[in-house]
N, C-alpha and C positions, 0 to 999 in steps of 0.2 A: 657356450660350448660349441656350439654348432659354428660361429666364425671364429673358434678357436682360434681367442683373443688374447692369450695369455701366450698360445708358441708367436702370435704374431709380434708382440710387442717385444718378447725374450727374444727372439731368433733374427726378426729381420728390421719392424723399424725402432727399436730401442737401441740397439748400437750402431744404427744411422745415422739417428738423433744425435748421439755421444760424437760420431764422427763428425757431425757438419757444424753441431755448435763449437767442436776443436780449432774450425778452421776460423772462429769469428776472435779466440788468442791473438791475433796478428792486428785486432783493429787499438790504436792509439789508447782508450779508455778501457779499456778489457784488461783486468791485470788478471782473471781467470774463467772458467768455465768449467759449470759441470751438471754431469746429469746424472739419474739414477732412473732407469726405465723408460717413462714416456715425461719427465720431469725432467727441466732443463733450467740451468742459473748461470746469471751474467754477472760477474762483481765488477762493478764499473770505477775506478782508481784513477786519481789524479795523475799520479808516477805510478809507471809501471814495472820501473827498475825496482823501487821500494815499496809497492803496493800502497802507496800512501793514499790515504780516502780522501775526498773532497770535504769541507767542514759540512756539518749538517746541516747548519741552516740553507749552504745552497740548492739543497734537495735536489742533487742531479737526478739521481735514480724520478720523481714526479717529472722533471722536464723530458727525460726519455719514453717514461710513460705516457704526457702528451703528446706526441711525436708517433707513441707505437698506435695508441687510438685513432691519431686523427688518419693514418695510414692503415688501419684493417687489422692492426695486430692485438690479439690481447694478449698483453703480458702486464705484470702487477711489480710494483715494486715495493722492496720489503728496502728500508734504506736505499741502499746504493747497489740493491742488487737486484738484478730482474731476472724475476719467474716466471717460464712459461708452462704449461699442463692442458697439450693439446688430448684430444679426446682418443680414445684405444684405438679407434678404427681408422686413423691418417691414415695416409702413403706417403710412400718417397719423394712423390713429386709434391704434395702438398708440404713436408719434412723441408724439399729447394725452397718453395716461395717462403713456406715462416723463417728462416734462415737469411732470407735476400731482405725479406722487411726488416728486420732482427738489423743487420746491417745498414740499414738506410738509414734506421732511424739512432743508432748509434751515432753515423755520421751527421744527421741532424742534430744530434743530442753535441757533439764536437765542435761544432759552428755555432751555437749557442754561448757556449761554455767558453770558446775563443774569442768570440764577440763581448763577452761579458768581463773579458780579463783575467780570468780562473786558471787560464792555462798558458 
């Protein structure tokens, strides 16, 4: 109550959040995004005209998650789709960096995936 945790997440960084994982739509594997408060999800898609997935056994979604570890990020991949659930008390500026890894490691996760003939 006292860092009234709840208007912060409701009012300032939970529709950040929504806003800057909006902007990671544009990368190549991203066939969506979305969040729900301080909860944010990547579904990562072969085509992204058809949202078609990758076959499972490639386990993109684990080579992105190597990629997010070996780089500082945690996020978990459930399939093909990565979760992140940072703690109530971020900020904005911390909101940029997970966003900029989010992205890096996506384009790591791309250059694999190209390397490997997948795409």
């Amino acid at each position: 109550r006292e860092l009234k945790l709840v208007e912060h997440v409701r009012d300032d960084v939970g529709p950040y959040l929504a806003s800057r994982f909006a902007e990671l739509r544009d990368h190549p594997l991203v066939g969506d995004t979305q969040t729900c408060g301080l909860m944010g999800a990547v579904q990562i898609v072969k085509d992204k005209a058809t949202r078609t997935y990758f076959p499972g056994d490639y386990e993109v979604g684990m080579i992105c998650r190597g990629h997010c570890f070996a780089n500082g990020l945690v996020m978990r991949a459930v399939g093909d789709r990565m979760i992140v659930a940072p703690p109530l008390v971020i900020t904005r500026a911390q909101i940029d960096e997970l966003v900029t890894l989010a992205r890096k490691c996506l384009d790591l996760t791309l250059a694999d995936v190209r390397e490997r003939g997948w795409m």
